[in-house]
Short mmCIF file of the C-alpha atoms (twelve columns), coordinates in Angstrom:
data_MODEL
# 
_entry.id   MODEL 
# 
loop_
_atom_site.group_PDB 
_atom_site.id 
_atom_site.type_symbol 
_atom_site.label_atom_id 
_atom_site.label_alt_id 
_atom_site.label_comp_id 
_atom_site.label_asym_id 
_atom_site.label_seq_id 
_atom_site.Cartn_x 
_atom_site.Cartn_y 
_atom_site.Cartn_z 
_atom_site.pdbx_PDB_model_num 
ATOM 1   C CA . UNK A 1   -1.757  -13.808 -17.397 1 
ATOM 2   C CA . UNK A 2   -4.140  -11.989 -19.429 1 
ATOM 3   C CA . UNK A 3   -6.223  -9.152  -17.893 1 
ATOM 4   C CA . UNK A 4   -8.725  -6.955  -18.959 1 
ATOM 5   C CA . UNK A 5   -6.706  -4.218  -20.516 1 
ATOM 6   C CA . UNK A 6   -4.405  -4.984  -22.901 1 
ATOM 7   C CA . UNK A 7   -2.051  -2.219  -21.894 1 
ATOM 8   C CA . UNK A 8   -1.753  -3.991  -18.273 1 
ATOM 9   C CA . UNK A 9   1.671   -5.614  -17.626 1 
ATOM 10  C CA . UNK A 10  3.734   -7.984  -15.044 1 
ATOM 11  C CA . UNK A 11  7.344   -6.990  -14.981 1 
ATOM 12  C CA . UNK A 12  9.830   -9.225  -13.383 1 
ATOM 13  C CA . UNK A 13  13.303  -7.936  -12.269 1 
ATOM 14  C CA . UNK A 14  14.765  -10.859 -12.012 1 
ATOM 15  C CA . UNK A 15  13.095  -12.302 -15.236 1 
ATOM 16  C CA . UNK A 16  11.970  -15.634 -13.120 1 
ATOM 17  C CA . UNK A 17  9.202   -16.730 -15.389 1 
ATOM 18  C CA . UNK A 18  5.840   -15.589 -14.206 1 
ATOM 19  C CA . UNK A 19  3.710   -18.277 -13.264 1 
ATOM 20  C CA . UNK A 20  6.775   -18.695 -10.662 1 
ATOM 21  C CA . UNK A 21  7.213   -15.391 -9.757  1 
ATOM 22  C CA . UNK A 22  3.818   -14.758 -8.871  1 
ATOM 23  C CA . UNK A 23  3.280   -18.000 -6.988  1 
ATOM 24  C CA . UNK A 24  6.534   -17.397 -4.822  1 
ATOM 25  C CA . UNK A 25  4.726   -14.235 -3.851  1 
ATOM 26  C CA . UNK A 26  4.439   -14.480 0.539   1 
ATOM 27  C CA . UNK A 27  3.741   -10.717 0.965   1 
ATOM 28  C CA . UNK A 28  1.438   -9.024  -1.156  1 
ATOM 29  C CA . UNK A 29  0.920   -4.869  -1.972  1 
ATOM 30  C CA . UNK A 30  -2.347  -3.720  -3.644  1 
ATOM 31  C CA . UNK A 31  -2.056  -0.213  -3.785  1 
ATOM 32  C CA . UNK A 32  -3.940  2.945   -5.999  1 
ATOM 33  C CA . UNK A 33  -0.543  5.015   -7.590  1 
ATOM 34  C CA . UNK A 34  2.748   4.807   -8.420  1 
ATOM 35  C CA . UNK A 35  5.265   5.316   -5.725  1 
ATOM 36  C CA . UNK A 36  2.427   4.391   -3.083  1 
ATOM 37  C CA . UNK A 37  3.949   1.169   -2.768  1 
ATOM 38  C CA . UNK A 38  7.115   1.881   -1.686  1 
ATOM 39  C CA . UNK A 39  5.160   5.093   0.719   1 
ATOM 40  C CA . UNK A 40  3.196   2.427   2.759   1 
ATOM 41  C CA . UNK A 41  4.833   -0.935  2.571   1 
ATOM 42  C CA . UNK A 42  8.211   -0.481  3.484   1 
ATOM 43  C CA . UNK A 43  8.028   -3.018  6.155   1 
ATOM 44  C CA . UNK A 44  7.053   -6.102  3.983   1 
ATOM 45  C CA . UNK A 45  9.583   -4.815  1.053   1 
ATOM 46  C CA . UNK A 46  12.412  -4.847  3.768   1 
ATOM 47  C CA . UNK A 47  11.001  -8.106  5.059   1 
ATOM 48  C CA . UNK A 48  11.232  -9.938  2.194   1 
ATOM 49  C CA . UNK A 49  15.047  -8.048  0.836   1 
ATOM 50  C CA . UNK A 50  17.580  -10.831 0.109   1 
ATOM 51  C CA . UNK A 51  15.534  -13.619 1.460   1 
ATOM 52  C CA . UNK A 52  15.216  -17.080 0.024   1 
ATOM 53  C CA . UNK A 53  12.092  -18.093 1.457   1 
ATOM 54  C CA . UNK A 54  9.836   -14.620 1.889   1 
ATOM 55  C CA . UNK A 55  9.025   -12.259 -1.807  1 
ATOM 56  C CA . UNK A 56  7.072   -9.039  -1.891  1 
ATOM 57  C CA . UNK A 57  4.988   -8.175  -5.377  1 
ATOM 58  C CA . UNK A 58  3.269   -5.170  -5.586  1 
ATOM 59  C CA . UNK A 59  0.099   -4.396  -7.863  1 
ATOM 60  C CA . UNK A 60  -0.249  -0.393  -8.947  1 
ATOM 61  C CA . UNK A 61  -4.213  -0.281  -9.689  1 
ATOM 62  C CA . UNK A 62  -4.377  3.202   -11.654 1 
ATOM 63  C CA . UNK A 63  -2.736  4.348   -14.602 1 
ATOM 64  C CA . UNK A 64  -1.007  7.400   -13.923 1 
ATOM 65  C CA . UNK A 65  -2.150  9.873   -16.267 1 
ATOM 66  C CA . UNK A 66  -3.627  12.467  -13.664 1 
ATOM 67  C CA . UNK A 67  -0.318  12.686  -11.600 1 
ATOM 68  C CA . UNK A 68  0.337   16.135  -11.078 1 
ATOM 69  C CA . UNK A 69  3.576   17.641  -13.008 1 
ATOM 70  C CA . UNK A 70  6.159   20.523  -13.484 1 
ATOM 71  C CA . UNK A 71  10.019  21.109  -13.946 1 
ATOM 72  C CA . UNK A 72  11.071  18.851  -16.559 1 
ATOM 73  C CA . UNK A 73  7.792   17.084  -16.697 1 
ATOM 74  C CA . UNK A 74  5.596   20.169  -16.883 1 
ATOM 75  C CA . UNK A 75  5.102   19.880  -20.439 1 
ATOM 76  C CA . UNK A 76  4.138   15.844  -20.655 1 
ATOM 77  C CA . UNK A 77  0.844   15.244  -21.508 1 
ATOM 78  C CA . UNK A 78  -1.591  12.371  -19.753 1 
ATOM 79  C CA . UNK A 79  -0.068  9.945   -21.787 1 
ATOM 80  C CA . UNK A 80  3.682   10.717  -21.830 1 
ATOM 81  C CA . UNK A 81  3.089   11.050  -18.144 1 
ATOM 82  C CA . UNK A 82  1.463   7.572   -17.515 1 
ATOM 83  C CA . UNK A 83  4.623   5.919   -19.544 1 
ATOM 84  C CA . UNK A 84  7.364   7.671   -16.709 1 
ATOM 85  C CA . UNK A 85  5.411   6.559   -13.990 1 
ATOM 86  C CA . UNK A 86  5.361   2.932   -15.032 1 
ATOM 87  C CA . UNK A 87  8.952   3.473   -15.908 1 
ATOM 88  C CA . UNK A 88  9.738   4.621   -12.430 1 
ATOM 89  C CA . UNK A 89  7.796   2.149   -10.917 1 
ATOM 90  C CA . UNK A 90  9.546   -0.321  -12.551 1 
ATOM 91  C CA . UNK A 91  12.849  0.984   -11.000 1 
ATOM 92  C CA . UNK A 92  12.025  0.838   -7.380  1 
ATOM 93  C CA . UNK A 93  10.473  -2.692  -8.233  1 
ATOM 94  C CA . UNK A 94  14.063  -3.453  -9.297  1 
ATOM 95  C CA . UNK A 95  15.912  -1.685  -6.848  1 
ATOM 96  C CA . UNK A 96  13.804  -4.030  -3.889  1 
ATOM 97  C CA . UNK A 97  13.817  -6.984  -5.646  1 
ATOM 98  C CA . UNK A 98  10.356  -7.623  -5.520  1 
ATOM 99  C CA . UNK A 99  9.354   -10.712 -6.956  1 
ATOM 100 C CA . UNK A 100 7.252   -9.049  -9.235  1 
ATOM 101 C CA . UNK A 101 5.500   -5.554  -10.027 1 
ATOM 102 C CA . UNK A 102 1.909   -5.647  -11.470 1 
ATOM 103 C CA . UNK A 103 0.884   -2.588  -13.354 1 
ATOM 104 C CA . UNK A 104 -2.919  -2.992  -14.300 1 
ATOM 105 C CA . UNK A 105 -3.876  0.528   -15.973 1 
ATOM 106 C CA . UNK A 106 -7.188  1.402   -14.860 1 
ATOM 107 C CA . UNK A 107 -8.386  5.048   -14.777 1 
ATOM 108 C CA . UNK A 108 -9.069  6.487   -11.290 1 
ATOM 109 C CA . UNK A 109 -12.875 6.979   -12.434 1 
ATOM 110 C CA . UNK A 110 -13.004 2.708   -12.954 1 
ATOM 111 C CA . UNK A 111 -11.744 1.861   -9.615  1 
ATOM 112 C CA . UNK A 112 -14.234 4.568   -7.893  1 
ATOM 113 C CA . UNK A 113 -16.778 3.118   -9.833  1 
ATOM 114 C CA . UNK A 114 -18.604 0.330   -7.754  1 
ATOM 115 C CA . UNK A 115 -20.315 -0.810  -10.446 1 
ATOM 116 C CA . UNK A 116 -17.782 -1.808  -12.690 1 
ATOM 117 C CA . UNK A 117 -16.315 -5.186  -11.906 1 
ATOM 118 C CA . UNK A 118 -13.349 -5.458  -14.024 1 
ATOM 119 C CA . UNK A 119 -10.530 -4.244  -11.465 1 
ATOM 120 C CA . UNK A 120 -12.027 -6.872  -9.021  1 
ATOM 121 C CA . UNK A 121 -12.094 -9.982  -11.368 1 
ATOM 122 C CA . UNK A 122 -8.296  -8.885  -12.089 1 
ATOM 123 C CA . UNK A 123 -7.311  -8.834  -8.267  1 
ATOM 124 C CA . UNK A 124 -9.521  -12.296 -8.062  1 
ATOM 125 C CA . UNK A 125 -7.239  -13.364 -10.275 1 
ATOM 126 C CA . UNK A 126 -4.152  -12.028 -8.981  1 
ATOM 127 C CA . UNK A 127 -5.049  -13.120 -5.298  1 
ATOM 128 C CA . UNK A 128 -5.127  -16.610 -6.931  1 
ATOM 129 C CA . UNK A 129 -1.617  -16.546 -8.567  1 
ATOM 130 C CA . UNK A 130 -0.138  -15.352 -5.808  1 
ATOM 131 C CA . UNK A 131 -1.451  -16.922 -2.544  1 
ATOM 132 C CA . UNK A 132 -0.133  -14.509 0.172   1 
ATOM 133 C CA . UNK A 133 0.456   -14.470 3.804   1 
ATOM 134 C CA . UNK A 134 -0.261  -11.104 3.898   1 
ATOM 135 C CA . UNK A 135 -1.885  -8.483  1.953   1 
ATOM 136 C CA . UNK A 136 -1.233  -4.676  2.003   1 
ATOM 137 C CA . UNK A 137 -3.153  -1.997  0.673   1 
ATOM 138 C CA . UNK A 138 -4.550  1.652   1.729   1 
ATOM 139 C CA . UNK A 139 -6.670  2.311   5.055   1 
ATOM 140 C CA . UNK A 140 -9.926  3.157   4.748   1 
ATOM 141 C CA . UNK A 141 -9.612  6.405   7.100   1 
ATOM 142 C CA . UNK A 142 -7.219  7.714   3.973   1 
ATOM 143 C CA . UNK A 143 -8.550  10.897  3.020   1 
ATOM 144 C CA . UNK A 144 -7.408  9.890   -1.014  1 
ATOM 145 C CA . UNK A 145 -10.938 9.103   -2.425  1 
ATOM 146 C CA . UNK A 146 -9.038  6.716   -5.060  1 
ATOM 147 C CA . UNK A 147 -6.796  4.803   -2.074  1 
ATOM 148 C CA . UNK A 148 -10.114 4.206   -0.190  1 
ATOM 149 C CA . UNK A 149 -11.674 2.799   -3.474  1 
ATOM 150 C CA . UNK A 150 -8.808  0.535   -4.020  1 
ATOM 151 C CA . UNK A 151 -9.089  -0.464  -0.282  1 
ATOM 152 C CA . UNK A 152 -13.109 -1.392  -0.603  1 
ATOM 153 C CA . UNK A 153 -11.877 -3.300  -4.301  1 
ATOM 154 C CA . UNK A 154 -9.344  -4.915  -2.342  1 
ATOM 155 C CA . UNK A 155 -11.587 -6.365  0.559   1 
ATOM 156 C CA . UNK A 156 -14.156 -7.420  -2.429  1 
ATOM 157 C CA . UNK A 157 -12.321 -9.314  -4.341  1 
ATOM 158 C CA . UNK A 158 -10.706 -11.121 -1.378  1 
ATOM 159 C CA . UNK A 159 -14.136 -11.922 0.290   1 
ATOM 160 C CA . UNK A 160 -15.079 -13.637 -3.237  1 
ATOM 161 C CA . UNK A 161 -11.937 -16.269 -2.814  1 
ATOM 162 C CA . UNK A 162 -13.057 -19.424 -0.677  1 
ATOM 163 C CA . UNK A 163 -11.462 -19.401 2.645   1 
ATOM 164 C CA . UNK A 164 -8.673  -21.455 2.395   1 
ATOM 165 C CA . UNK A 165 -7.528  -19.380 -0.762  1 
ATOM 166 C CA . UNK A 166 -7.826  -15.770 1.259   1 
ATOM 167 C CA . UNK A 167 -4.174  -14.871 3.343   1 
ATOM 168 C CA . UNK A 168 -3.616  -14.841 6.997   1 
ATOM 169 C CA . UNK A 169 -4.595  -11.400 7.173   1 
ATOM 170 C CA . UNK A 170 -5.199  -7.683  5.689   1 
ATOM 171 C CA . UNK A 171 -3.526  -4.904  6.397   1 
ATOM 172 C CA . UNK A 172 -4.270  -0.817  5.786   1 
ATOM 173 C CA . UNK A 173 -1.549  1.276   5.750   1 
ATOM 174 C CA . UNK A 174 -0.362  5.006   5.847   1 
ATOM 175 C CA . UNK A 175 -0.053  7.186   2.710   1 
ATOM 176 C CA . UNK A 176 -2.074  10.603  2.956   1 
ATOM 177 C CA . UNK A 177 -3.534  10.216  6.163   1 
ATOM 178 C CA . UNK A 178 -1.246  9.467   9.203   1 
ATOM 179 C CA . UNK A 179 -2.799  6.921   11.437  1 
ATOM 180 C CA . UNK A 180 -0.805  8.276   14.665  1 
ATOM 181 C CA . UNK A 181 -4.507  9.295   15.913  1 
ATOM 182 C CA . UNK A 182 -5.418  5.263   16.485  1 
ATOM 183 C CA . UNK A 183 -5.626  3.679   20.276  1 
ATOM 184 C CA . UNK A 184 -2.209  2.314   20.335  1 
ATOM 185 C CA . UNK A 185 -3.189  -1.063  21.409  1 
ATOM 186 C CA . UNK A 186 -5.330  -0.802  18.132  1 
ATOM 187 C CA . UNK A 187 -1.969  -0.273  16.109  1 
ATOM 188 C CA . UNK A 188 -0.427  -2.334  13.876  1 
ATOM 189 C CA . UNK A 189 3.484   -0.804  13.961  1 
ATOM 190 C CA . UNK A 190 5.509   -1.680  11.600  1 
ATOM 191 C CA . UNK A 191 9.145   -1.494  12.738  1 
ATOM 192 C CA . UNK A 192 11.006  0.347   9.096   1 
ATOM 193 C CA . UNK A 193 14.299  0.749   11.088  1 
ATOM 194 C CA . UNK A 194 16.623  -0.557  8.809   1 
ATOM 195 C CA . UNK A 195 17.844  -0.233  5.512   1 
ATOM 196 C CA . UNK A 196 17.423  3.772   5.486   1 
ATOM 197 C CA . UNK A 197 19.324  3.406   2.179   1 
ATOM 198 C CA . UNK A 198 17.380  1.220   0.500   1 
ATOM 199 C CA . UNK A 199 14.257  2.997   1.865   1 
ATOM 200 C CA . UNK A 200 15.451  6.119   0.273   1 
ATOM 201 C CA . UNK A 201 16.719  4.876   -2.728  1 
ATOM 202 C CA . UNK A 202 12.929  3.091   -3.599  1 
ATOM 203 C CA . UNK A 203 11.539  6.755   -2.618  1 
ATOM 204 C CA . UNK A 204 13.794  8.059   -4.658  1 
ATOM 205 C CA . UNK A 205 13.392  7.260   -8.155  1 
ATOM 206 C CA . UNK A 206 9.925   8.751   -8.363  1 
ATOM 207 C CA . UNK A 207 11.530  11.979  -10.004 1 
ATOM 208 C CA . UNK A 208 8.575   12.718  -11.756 1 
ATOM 209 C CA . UNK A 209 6.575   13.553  -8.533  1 
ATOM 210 C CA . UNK A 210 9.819   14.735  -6.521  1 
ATOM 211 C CA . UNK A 211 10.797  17.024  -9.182  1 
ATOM 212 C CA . UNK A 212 7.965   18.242  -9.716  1 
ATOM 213 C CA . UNK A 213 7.309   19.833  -6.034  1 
ATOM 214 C CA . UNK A 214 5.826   16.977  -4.002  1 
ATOM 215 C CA . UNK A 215 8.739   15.918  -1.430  1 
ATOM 216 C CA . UNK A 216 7.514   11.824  -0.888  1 
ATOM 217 C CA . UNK A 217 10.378  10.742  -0.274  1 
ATOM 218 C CA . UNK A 218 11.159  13.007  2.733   1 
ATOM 219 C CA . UNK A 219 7.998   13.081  4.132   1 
ATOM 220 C CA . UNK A 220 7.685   9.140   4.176   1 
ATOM 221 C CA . UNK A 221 10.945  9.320   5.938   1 
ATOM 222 C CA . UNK A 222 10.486  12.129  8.415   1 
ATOM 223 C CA . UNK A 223 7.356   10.660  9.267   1 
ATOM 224 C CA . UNK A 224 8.640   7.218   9.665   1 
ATOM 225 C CA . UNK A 225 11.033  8.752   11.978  1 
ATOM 226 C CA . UNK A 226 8.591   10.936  13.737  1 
ATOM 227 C CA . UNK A 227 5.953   7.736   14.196  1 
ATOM 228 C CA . UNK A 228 8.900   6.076   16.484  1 
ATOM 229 C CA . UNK A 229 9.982   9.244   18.814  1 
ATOM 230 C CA . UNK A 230 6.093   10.379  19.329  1 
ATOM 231 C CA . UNK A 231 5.524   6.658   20.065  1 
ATOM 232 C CA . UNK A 232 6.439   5.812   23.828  1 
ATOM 233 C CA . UNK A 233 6.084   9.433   25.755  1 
ATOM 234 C CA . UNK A 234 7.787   7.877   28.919  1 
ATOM 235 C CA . UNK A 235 10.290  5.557   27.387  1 
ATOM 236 C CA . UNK A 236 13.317  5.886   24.814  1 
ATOM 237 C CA . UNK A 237 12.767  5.059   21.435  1 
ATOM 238 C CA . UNK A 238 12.764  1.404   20.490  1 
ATOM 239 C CA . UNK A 239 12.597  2.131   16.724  1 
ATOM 240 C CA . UNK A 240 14.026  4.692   14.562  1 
ATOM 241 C CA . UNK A 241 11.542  3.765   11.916  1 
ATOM 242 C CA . UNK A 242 8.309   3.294   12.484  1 
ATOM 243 C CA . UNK A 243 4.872   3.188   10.251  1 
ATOM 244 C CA . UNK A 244 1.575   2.506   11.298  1 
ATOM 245 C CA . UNK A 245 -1.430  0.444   9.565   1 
ATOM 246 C CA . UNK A 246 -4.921  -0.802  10.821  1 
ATOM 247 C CA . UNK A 247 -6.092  -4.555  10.494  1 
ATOM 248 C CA . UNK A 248 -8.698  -5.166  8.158   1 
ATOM 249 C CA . UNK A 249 -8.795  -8.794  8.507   1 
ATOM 250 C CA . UNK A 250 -12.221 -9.281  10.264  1 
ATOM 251 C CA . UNK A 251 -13.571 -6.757  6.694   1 
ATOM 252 C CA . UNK A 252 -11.838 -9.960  4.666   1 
ATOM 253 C CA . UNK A 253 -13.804 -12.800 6.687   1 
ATOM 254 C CA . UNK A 254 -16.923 -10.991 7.835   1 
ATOM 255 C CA . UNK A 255 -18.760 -10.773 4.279   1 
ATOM 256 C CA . UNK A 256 -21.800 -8.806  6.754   1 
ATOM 257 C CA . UNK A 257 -19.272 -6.389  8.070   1 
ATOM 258 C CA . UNK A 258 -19.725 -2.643  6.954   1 
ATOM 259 C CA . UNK A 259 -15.890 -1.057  6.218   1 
ATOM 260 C CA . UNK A 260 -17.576 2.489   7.385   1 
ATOM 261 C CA . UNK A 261 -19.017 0.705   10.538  1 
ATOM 262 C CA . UNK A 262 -15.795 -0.874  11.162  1 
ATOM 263 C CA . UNK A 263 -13.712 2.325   10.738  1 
ATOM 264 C CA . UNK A 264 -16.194 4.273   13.340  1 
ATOM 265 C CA . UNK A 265 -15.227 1.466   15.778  1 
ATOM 266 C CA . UNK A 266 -11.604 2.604   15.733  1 
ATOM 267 C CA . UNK A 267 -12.534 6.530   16.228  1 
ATOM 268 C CA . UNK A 268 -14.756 5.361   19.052  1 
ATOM 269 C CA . UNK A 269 -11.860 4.020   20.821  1 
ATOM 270 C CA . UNK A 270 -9.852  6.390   20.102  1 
ATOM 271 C CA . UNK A 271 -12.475 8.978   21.774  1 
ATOM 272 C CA . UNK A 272 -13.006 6.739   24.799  1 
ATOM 273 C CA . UNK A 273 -9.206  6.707   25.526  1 
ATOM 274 C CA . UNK A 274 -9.177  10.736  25.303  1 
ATOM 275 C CA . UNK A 275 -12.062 11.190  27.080  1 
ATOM 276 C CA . UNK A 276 -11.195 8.712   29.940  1 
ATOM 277 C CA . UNK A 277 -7.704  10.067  30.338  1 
ATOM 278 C CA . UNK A 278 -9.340  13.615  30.832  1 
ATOM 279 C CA . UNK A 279 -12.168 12.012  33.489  1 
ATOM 280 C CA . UNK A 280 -8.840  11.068  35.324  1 
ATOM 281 C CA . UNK A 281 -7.689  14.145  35.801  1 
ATOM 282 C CA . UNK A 282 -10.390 16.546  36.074  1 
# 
């Protein structure tokens, strides 16, 4: 598949060849960074582990060169930098046996860029090789400004395919900002409860960012575990993983639909509920 950067690349862990690989593809990961993947889809990766008939692929949008760095890596420069982080991705792609891991090498600036149409066309083009159930990517309450670009790229490119081409549905999920604050009923959970290992292990081979002072892969885990105590206040816990995303599907379908608009309906709710529950007991 040729894309618009030369130095963008498919990689294949199981070495299925990639017309296959991509069209096998049921569950679907669009996300901004390296290691965001494996932050925010847990879920589908576990889904789809071992199974005949279900295979996750993730795309990485962005390059890598601005990660931040120390330790061992404190001394790489942009480029050095950019070729561990593909490295590592490639790792946790093996280590989940995703069907495939897309790496398409844009600069942060690109994707923030609303004019430029090149990351779209790609994920046109990727939507079409793959034909998913379900698509992942970032929420657009994430307070990233390069996760919320990749989310409003996302929704573009999908409202360009015709409708029969577009998945069941789209679905925004947790990296930088927890979405704990949403109605519950306007939820999507995601039950991460098993598999801790493999969880960890995908977490785990982003040295480069865990080494270098930023803890992902406890976080993601502590606040996996966290999402499933805090759930039920009047109940025992159901989960011991949990992770929460918002459906975007209507943003997909609804061509007229404004993503800001349709994120303000979701902190209206959630400001309703408060204020009702407080009318009750006033």
């Amino acid at each position: 598949m040729k894309f618009h950067l030369d130095t963008a690349e498919i990689y294949i862990p199981d070495q299925e060849v990639e017309e296959m690989a991509l069209s096998r593809t049921t569950h679907l990961c669009i996300a901004a960074h390296q290691d965001d993947i494996e932050i925010m889809a847990a879920q589908p990766i576990l889904e789809c582990f071992q199974q005949k008939d279900k295979w996750f692929t993730g795309v990485v949008v962005t390059d890598g060169r601005g990660s931040p760095r120390d330790g061992l890596y404190g001394g790489y420069d942009d480029e050095e930098m950019r070729l561990v982080r593909f490295k590592e991705q490639r790792k946790a792609a093996f280590v989940g046996e995703y069907a495939a891991q897309v790496m398409l090498d844009f600069p942060s600036r690109m994707i923030k860029d609303a004019s430029r149409s090149e990351p779209v066309e790609d994920l046109v083009k990727l939507l079409r090789a793959t034909r998913p159930q379900i698509v992942y990517t970032h929420n657009l309450a994430d307070k990233h400004d390069t996760h919320v670009a990749v989310a409003l790229r996302v929704i573009e490119a999908l409202r360009k395919l015709e409708q029969v081409e577009r998945p069941a549905s789209l679905v925004g999920c947790e990296v930088w900002r927890a979405l704990d604050w949403m109605v519950d009923s306007d939820k999507v959970q995601m039950d991460v409860s098993s598999h801790e290992n493999l969880q960890a292990a995908i977490l785990g081979v982003f040295d480069s960012q865990i080494a270098g002072g930023k803890r992902y892969d406890l976080a993601s885990m502590g606040r996996r575990r966290a999402n499933a105590t805090y759930f039920e206040s009047h109940g025992v816990d159901l989960t011991t993983g949990l992770s929460y995303a918002m459906d975007m599907t209507p943003l997909m379908n609804d061509a007229g639909r404004d993503p800001g608009d349709y994120i303000q309906e979701f902190i209206q709710h959630f400001a309703q509920d408060v204020s009702a529950r407080i009318d009750k007991m006033r």
